[in-house]
C-alpha positions as CSV (number, residue, x, y, z in Angstrom):
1,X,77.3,115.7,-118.3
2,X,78.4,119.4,-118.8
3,X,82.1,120.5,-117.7
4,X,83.2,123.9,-117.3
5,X,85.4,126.4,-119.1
6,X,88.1,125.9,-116.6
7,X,87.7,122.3,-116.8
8,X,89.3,119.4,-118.7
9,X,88.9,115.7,-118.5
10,X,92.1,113.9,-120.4
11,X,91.7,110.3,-121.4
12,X,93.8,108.0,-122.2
13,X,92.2,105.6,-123.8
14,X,93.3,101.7,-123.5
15,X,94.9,102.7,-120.1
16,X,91.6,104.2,-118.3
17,X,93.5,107.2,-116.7
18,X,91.6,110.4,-116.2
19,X,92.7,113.4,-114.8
20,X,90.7,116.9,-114.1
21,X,93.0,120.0,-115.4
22,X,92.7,123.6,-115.2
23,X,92.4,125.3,-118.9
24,X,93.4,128.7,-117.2
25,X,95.2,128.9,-113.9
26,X,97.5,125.4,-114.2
27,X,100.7,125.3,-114.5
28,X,102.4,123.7,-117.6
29,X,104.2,120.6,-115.1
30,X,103.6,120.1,-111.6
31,X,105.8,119.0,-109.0
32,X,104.9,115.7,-107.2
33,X,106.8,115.4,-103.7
34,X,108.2,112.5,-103.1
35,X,105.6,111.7,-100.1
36,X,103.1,111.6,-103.1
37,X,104.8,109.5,-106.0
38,X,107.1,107.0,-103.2
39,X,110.3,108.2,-104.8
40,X,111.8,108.6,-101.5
41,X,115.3,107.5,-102.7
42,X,118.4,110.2,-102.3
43,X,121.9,110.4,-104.2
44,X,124.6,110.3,-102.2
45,X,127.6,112.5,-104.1
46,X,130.2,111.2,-101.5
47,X,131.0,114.7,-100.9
48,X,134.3,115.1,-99.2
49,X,136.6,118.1,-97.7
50,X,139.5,116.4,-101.0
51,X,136.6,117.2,-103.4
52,X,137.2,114.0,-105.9
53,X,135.8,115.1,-109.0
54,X,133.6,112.3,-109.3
55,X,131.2,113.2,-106.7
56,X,130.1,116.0,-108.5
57,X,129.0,114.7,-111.7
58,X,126.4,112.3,-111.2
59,X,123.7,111.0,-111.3
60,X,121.6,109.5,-114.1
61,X,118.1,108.6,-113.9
62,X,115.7,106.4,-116.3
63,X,112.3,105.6,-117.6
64,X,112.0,101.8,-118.8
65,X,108.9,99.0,-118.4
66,X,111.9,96.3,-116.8
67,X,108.1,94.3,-116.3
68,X,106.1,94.7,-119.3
69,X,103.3,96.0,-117.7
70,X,102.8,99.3,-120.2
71,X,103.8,101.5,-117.1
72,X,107.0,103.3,-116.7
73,X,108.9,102.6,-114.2
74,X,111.8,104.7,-112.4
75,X,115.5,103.3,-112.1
76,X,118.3,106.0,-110.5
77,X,122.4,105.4,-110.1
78,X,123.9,106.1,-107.2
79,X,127.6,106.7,-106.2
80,X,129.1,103.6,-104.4
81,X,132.7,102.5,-102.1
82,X,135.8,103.2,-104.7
83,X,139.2,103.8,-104.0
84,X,138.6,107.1,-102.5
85,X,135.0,106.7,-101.0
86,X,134.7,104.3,-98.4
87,X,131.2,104.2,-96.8
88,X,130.2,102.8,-93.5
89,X,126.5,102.1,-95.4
90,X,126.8,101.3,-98.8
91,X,124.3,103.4,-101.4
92,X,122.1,101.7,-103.6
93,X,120.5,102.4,-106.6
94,X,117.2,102.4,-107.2
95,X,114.1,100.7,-109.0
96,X,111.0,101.7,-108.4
97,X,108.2,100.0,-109.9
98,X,104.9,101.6,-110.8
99,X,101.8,101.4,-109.5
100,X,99.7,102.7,-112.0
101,X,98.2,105.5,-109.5
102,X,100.7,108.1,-109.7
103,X,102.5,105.9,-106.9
104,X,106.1,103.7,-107.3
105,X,107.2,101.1,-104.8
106,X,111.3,100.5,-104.5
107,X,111.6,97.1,-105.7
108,X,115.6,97.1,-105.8
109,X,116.3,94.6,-103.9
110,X,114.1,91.9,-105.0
111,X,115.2,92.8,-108.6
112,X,119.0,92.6,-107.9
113,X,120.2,95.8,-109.6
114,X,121.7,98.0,-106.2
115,X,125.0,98.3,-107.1
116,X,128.3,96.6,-106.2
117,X,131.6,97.2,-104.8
118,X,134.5,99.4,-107.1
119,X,131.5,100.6,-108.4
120,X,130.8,104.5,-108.4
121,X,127.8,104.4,-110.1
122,X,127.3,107.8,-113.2
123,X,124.5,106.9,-115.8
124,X,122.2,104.5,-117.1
125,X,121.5,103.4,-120.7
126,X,118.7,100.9,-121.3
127,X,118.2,98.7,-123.9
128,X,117.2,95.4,-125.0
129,X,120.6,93.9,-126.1
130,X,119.3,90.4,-126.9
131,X,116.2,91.0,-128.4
132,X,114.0,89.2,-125.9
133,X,111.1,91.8,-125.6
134,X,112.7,93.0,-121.9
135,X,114.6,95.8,-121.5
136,X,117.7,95.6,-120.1
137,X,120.1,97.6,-117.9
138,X,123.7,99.3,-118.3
139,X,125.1,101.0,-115.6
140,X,128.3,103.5,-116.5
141,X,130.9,104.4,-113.5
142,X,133.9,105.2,-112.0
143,X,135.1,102.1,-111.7
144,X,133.5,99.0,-113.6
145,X,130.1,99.2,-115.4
146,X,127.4,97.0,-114.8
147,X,125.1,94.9,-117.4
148,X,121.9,93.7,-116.1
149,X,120.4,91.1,-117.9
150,X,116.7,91.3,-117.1
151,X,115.2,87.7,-116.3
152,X,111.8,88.4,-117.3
153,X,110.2,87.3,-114.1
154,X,110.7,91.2,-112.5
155,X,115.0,90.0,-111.3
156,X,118.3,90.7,-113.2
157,X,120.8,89.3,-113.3
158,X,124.7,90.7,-113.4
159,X,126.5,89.3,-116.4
160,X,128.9,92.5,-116.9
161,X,132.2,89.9,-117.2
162,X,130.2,87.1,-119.3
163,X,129.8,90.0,-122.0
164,X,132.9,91.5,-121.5
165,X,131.9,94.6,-120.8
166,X,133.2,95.5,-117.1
167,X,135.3,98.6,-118.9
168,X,137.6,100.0,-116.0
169,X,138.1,103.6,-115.9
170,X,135.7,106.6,-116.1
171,X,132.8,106.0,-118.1
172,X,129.9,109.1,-118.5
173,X,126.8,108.7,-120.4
174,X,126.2,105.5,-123.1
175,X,124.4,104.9,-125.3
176,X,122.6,101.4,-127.2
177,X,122.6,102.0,-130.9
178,X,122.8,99.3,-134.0
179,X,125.8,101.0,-136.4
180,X,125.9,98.4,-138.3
181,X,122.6,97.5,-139.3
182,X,122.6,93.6,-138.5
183,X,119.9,93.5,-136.1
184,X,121.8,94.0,-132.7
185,X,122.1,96.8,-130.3
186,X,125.7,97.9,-130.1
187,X,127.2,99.8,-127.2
188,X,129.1,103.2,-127.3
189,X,130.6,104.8,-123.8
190,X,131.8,107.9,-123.2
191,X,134.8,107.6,-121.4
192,X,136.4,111.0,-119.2
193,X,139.7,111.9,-118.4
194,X,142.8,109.8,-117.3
195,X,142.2,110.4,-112.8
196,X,144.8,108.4,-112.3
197,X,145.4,104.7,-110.5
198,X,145.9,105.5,-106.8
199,X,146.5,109.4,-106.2
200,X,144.1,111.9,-107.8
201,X,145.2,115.3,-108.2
202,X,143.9,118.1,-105.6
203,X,143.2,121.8,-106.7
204,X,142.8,124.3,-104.0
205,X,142.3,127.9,-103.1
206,X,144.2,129.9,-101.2
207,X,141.5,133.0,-100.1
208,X,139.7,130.4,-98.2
209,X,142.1,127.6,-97.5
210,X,140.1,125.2,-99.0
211,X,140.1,122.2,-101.7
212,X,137.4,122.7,-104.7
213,X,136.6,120.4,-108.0
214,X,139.3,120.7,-110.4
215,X,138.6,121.9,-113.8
216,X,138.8,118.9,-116.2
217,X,141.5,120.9,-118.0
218,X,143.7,119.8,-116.0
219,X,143.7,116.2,-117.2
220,X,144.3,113.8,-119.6
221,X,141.4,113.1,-122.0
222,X,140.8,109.3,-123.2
223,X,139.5,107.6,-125.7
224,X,136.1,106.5,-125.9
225,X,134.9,102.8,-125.8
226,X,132.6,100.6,-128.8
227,X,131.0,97.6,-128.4
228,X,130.1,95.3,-131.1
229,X,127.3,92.6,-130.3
230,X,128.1,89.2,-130.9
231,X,124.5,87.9,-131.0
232,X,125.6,85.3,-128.8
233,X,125.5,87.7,-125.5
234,X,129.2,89.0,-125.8
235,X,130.6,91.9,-126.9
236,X,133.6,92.8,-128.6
237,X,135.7,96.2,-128.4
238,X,135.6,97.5,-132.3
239,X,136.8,101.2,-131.9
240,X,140.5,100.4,-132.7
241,X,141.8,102.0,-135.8
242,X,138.8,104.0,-136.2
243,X,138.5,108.2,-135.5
244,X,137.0,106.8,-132.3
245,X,140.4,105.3,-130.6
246,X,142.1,108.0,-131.8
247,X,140.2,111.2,-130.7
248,X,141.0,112.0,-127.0
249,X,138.4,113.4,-125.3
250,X,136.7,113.9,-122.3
251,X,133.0,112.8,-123.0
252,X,130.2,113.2,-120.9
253,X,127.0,113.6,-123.1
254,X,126.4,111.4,-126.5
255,X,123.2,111.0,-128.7
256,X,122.9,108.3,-131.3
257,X,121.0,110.2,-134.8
258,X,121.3,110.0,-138.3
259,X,122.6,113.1,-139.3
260,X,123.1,112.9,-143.2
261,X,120.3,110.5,-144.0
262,X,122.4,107.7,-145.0
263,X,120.6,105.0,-143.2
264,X,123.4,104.4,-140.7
265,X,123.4,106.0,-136.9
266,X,126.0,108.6,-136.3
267,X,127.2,109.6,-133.1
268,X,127.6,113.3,-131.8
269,X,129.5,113.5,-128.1
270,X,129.9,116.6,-126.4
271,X,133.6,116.5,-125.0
272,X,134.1,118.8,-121.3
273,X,137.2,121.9,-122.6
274,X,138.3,119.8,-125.6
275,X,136.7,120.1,-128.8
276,X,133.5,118.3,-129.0
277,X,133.0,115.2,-131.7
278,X,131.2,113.9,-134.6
279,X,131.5,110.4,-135.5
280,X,130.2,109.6,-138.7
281,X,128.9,106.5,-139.5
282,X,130.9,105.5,-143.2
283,X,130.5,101.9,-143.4
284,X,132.7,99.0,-143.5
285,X,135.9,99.5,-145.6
286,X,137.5,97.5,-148.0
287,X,138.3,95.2,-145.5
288,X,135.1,95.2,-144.0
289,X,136.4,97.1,-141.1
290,X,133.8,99.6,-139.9
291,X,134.6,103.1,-139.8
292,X,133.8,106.3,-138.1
293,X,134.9,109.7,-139.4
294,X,135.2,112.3,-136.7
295,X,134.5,115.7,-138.5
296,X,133.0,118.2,-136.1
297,X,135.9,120.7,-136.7
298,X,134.4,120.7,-140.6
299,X,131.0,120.4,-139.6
300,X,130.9,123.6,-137.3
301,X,130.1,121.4,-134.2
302,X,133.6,121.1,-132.2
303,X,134.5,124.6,-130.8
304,X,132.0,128.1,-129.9
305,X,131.7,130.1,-132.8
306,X,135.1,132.2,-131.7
307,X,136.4,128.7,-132.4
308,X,137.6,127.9,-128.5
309,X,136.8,124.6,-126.7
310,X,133.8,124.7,-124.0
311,X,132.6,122.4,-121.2
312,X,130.0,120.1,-123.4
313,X,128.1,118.3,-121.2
314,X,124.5,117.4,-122.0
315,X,123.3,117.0,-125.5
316,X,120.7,115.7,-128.2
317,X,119.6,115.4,-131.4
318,X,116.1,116.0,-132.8
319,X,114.5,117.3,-136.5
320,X,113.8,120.8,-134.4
321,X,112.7,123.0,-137.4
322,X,111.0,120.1,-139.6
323,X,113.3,120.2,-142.0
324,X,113.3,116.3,-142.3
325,X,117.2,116.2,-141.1
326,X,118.4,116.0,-137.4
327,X,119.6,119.2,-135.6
328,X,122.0,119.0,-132.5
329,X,122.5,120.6,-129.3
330,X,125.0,120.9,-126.9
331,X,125.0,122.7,-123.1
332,X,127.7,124.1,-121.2
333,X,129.2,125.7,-118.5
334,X,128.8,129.3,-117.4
335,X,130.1,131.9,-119.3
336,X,130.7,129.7,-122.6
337,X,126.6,129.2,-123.3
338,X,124.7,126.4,-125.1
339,X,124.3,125.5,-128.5
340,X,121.8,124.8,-130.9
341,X,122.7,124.0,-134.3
342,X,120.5,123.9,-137.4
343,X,121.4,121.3,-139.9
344,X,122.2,122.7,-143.4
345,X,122.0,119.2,-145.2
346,X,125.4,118.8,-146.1
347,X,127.3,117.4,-142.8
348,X,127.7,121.6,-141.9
349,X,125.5,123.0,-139.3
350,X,124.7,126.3,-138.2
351,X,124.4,127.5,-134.3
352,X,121.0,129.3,-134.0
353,X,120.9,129.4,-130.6
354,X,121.5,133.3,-130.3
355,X,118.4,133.6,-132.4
356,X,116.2,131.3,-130.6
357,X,116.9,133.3,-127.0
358,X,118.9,130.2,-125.9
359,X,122.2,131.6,-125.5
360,X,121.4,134.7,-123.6
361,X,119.1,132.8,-121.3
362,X,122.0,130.0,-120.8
363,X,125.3,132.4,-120.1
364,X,125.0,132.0,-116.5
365,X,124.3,128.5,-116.0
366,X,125.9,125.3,-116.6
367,X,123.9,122.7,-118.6
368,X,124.0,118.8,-117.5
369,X,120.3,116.7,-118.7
370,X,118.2,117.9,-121.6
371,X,115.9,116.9,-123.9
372,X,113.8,117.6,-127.1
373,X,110.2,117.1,-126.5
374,X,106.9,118.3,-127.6
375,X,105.7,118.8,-123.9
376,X,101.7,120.3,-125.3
377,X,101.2,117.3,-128.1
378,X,101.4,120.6,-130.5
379,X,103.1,118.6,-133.2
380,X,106.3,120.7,-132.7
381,X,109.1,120.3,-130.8
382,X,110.0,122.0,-127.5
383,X,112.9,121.9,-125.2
384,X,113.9,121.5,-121.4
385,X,117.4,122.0,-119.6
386,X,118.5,120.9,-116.2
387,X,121.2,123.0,-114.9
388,X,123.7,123.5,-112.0
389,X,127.3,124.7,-111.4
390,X,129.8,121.7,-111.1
391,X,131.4,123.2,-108.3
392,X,129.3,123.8,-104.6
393,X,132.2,126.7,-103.4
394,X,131.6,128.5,-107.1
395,X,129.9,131.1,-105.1
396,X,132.5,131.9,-102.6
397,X,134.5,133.5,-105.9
398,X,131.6,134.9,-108.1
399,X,129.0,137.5,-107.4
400,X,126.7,135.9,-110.6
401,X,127.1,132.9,-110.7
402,X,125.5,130.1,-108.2
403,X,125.8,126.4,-107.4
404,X,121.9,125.7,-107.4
405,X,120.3,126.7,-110.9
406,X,117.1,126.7,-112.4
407,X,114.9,124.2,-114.9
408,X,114.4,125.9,-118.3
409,X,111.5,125.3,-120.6
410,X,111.1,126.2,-124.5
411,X,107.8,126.6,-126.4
412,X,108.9,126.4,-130.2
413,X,106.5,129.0,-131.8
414,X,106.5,129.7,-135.4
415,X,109.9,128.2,-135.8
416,X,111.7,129.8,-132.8
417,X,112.3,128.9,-129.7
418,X,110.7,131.1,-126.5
419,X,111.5,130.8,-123.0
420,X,108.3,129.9,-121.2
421,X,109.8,129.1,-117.8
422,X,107.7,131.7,-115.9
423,X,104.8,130.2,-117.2
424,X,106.1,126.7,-116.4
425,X,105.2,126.2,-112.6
426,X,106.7,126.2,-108.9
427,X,109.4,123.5,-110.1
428,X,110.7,126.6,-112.4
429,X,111.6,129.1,-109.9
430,X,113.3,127.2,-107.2
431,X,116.9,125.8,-108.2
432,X,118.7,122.8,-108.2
433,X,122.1,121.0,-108.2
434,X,120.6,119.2,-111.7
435,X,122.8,116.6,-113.2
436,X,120.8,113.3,-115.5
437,X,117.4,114.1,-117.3
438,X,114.8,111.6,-118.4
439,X,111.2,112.2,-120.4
440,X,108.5,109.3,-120.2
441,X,104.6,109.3,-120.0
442,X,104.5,107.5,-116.3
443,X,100.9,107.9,-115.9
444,X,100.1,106.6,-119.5
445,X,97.9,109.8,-120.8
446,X,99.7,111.2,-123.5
447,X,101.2,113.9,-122.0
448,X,105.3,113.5,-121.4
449,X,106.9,113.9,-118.3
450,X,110.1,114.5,-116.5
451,X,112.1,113.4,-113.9
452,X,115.0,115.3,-113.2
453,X,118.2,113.7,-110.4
454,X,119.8,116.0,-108.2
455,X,123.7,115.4,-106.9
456,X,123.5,115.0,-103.2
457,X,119.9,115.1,-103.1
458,X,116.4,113.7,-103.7
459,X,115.2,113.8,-107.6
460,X,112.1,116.0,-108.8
461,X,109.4,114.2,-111.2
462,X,107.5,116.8,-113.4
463,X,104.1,115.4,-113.9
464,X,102.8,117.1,-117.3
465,X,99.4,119.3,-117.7
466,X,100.7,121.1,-120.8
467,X,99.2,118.6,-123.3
468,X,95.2,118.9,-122.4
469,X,93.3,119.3,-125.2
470,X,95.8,118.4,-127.7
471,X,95.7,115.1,-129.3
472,X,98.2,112.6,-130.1
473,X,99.5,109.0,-130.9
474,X,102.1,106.8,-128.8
475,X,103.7,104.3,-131.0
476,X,105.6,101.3,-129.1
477,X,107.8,100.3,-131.8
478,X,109.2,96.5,-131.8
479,X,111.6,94.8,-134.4
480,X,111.7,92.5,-136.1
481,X,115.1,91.5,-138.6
482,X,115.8,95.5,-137.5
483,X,117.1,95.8,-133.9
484,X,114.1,95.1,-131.2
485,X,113.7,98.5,-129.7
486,X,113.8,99.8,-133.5
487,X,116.3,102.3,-133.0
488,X,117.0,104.8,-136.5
489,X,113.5,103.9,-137.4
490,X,112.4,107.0,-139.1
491,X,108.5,108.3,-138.4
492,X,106.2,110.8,-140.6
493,X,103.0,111.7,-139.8
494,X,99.7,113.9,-141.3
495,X,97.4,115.6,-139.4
496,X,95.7,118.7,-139.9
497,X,97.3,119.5,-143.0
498,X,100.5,119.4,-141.9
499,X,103.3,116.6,-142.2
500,X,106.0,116.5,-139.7
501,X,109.0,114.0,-139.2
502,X,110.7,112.1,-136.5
503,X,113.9,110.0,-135.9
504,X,114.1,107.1,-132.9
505,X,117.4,108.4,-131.4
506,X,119.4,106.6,-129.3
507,X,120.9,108.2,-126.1
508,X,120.3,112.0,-125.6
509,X,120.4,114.2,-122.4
510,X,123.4,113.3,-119.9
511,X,123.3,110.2,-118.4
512,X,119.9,109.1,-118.6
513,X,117.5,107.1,-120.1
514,X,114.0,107.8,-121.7
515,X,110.4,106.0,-122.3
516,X,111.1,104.1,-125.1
517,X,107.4,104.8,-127.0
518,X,107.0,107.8,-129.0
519,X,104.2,109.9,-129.3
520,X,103.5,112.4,-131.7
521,X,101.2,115.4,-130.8
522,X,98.9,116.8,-133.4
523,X,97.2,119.5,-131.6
524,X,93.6,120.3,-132.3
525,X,93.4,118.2,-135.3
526,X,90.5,115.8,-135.1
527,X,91.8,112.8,-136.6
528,X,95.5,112.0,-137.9
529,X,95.6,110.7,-141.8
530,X,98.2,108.3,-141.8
531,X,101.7,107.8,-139.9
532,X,104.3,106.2,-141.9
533,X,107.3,104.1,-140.5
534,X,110.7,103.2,-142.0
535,X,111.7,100.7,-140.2
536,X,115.9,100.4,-139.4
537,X,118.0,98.4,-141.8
538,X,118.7,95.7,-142.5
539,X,115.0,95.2,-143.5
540,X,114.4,99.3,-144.3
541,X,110.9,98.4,-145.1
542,X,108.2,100.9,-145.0
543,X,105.1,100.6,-143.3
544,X,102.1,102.7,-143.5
545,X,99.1,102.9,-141.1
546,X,96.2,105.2,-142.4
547,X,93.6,107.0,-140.2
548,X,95.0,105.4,-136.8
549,X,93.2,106.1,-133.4
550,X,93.6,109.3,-131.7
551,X,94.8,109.6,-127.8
552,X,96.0,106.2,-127.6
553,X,99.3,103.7,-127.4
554,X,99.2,101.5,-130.2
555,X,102.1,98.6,-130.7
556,X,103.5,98.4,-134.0
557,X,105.3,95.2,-135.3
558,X,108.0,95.6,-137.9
559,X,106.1,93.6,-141.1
C-alpha cells in the first residue's frame, strides 16, 4: 500500500494507535474541543466584586495513570467554600479517566477525589509516596491540602491528617522529590504570602470606583514547607533551621533538579516581587541534620539582571543546550520579562533569554505554566509558555497590556531558541486567562501533548502532530531501593551520532503535574545505539540497554 506525499501514518507500536497527518498543511498541535475529548469540566475562580486574591491564581491541572492502564488520564483543581467564598453549589475537581480513543469519562465521584470544605483548591503534585506501583494525589490550597492515597481498585482515599500533612495557609505549586536519597518521596510546598486569619486586605481604584487584585507586594511573604517521609505513611516537617524556614518568600512555581551534579536534588522556586530562591541540596551536617543552602543571590538566579525583584511565577529545569548540566527558567509578569539561564558549571548561571528571542517576545505578558519539551521527537529540547495577566480590570489602565494572552511555542534550532508560534496552529492565535500547564502523551504515540487550565473557564488539550516522522523511545522508569517513580535518575542516549542527556525532574511548570514516562526523540535516525540509566541513589547503579526498539514504551526496572 502506497501513501502520499502529504500523508503520514504514525504508529505506536505496543499500543495499536494510528493516526493519518498532513506532512505540509498541519498544524504543529491541534485543538480538541471539549465536545470531542469529554473534558467538559470548568474552573470556577469564585470571582467576586472584593477581588480576593486567590481567585485569580489557579488552577493546576495533571497527567497521571491513577489506574495502571498505560493511558494518561486527566485530574484538574478547582476553587472550593473558604472563608470568603461561600457557594450555593460546591465545585469539584475533576478526574477524568481515559478511554483510549481520544475520549475521557469524569470518573470523580466514584474515585473520591472532588474536594472538601476549607478547601480552595490551587495545584496538584502527583506521586507515589509509598512505593506501591500507584500514583498518588496531593492537592495544594488556600486552606488545607489534601493527600489522596490511591486504593488501587480505581478509589482514593483522603488520609491528609493521618500523614500530617493538612498544612493551613496558602500553599502554590509542590513538588514530590527524594532529598535525601533513602528511597522515599519527600514533599516540598511552596507557601505564599501571610492573607491574614479573618479580614483580607482590599486594594481599589479610584478612576473607576472599583476593587482589583492586590499586588503581592503588599504582603507578608512566608516560609515554605518540607516534608520528610517516614516510610511508615507519615510525614514529618524538616525545614526548621535550614535556609528553607528562614527565607521569606512568596512561592508560586518550584522544580526539583540536580543542578551541580552532586547526586542530591536541589530545589529552584520562583518567589512573586521578592527575590527568587535556590536551595541547594548539602547533605546532612555533623549532626546529621539535613541542610539546604539558599544561594540564588550568588548564583545570578534571585533578581533581573538590573538586580530588582520580579513576579516569578512558573518555572523549570531542563539540560536545554546539552551541556550535560540543568539550565533553569523562570516567567514573569509584564514589563519585568522571563528568564532563561544557562548553567556555567559552577552553581553561577547566565540569563540567555535576550539571545534566544525570549525576552522580547515575553515583555508584555505574564507567565504562569511552562514546560521544556521536545514537542517534534527531534532529540532537542523546545519550550512552551502559558500566559495571562493576573488581574481581569489590567486593561481598564493599560493601552498594551491585556487580561487574555497568548500560548507561546519554541523550536530550539542550532542551539537557540525561535518563536514558532505562527506556525503552531489555531490554539496559538486566540488568547487565554492561562494559569497550570501539564505535558503527557494521552493517546500513547510518541508525540507529547498539552493540556493547558484556564481561571474561570474550560481548559484547552493540545493534541500533538509535530513529532511524525521522527522517532523516539518512552521509558517508564520504576525503582527499586531508589525512590519508585525514579526521580534524579539521570538518562543518555545515542542515536544518529549524536549523544544527548536528560534528568527526571521533579515538579516544573506552575501547579501542575506531568506524564511521568519520558521519551526521548531521535529524529530521522533509524535505530538508537544504546540508552544508558543512572538510576537515583541510594543504589546509583548504572544500567545500559543497547540497540532498544524504536517508536515504542518500554518499562525499565531498576536492576
Amino acid at each position: 500500500m502506497k501513501f502520499s506525499r502529504r500523508q503520514w501514518l504514525s504508529i505506536a507500536a505496543g499500543a495499536g494507535v494510528a493516526s493519518w497527518l498532513s506532512a505540509t498543511d498541519s498544524p504543529l498541535f491541534e485543538e480538541i474541543p471539549p465536545s470531542a475529548s469529554g473534558l467538559v469540566w470548568v474552573h470556577d475562580n469564585a470571582m467576586s466584586p472584593e477581588r480576593y486574591l486567590p481567585e485569580t491564581l489557579g488552577p493546576g491541572c495533571a497527567f497521571l495513570d491513577y489506574d495502571n492502564d498505560g493511558w494518561m488520564d486527566i485530574f484538574f483543581v478547582n476553587s472550593g467554600p473558604c472563608d470568603f467564598y461561600k457557594p450555593s453549589k460546591t465545585p469539584r475537581n475533576a478526574l477524568y479517566k481515559n478511554n483510549r480513543d481520544g475520549t475521557f469519562t469524569d470518573v470523580t465521584e466514584k474515585a473520591g477525589v472532588g474536594g472538601k470544605p476549607g478547601t480552595f483548591g490551587m495545584g496538584v503534585a502527583v506521586g507515589d509516596f509509598d512505593n506501591d506501583g500507584w500514583q498518588d494525589i496531593f492537592v495544594t490550597a488556600y486552606g488545607n491540602c489534601i493527600l489522596y492515597k490511591n486504593n488501587r481498585d480505581g478509589t482514593f482515599t483522603d488520609v491528609t491528617k493521618k500523614a500530617g500533612l493538612e498544612t493551613p495557609g496558602w500553599t502554590t505549586s509542590a513538588v514530590w522529590f527524594d532529598y535525601d536519597n533513602d528511597g522515599r518521596l519527600d514533599l516540598f510546598l511552596c507557601s505564599f504570602v501571610d492573607y491574614g486569619k479573618t479580614e483580607h486586605l482590599s486594594c481599589g481604584d479610584n478612576k473607576i470606583g472599583k476593587h482589583f487584585y492586590c499586588i503581592p507586594r503588599v504582603f507578608k511573604g512566608t516560609p515554605s514547607f518540607l516534608y520528610h517521609n517516614n516510610g511508615d505513611g507519615t510525614f514529618t516537617q524538616v525545614q526548621a533551621g535550614t535556609d528553607i524556614a528562614r527565607s521569606l518568600g512568596k512561592g508560586l512555581g518550584v522544580v526539583a533538579s540536580d543542578v551541580n551534579n552532586d547526586g542530591r536534588m536541589d530545589l529552584f522556586v520562583a518567589n512573586d516581587t521578592v527575590q527568587n530562591f535556590l536551595f541547594l541540596n548539602r547533605g546532612p551536617d555533623k549532626a546529621g541534620r539535613w541542610q539546604f543552602e539558599e544561594v540564588a543571590l550568588a548564583a545570578g538566579v534571585g533578581y533581573s539582571e538590573e538586580g530588582r525583584a520580579r513576579s516569578g511565577m512558573g518555572v523549570d529545569s531542563s539540560d536545554v543546550f546539552n551541556t550535560g548540566y540543568q539550565d533553569l527558567f523562570v516567567a514573569n509578569v509584564d514589563q519585568e520579562m522571563f528568564s532563561l539561564y544557562r548553567n556555567q558549571k559552577n552553581e553561577t548561571f547566565l540569563d540567555v533569554a535576550h539571545v534566544n528571542g525570549v525576552a522580547q517576545a515575553t515583555r508584555l505578558l505574564s507567565g504562569w505554566g511552562l514546560k521544556f519539551f521536545d514537542y517534534d521527537n527531534d532529540g532537542s529540547v523546545d519550550l512552551i509558555l502559558s500566559n495571562g495577566h493576573p488581574d481581569d480590570m489590567i486593561e481598564n489602565y493599560s493601552a498594551q497590556v491585556k487580561y487574555r494572552e497568548p500560548l507561546l511555542l519554541f523550536h530550539q534550532d542550532n542551539g537557540k531558541l525561535r518563536n514558532v508560534s505562527s506556525e503552531a496552529g489555531s490554539a496559538f492565535t486566540k488568547s487565554f486567562p492561562a494559569r497550570g500547564l501539564a505535558v503527557g502523551d494521552f493517546n500513547n504515540d510518541g508525540m507529547i501533548d498539552v493540556l493547558v487550565a484556564n481561571n474561570g473557564g474550560a481548559p484547552v488539550l493540545l493534541k500533538n502532530r509535530a513529532g511524525a516522522g521522527n522517532h523516539w523511545i518512552g521509558l517508564k522508569l520504576e525503582g527499586v531501593t531508589c525512590n519508585r517513580d525514579a526521580i534524579g535518575a539521570k538518562i543518555r542516549w545515542s542515536a544518529g551520532g549524536v549523544v544527548r542527556s536528560r534528568q527526571k525532574n521533579g515538579g516544573g511548570s506552575y501547579l501542575s503535574s506531568h506524564d511521568p514516562r519520558e521519551v526521548l526523540g531521535v529524529g530521522k535516525a533509524e535505530k538508537i545505539d544504546w540508552v544508558e540509566i543512572t538510576w537515583p541513589k541510594p543504589s546509583g547503579k548504572v544500567q545500559k540497554i543497547d540497540n532498544p526498539p524504536l517508536d515504542r514504551y518500554i518499562a525499565v526496572k531498576e536492576p
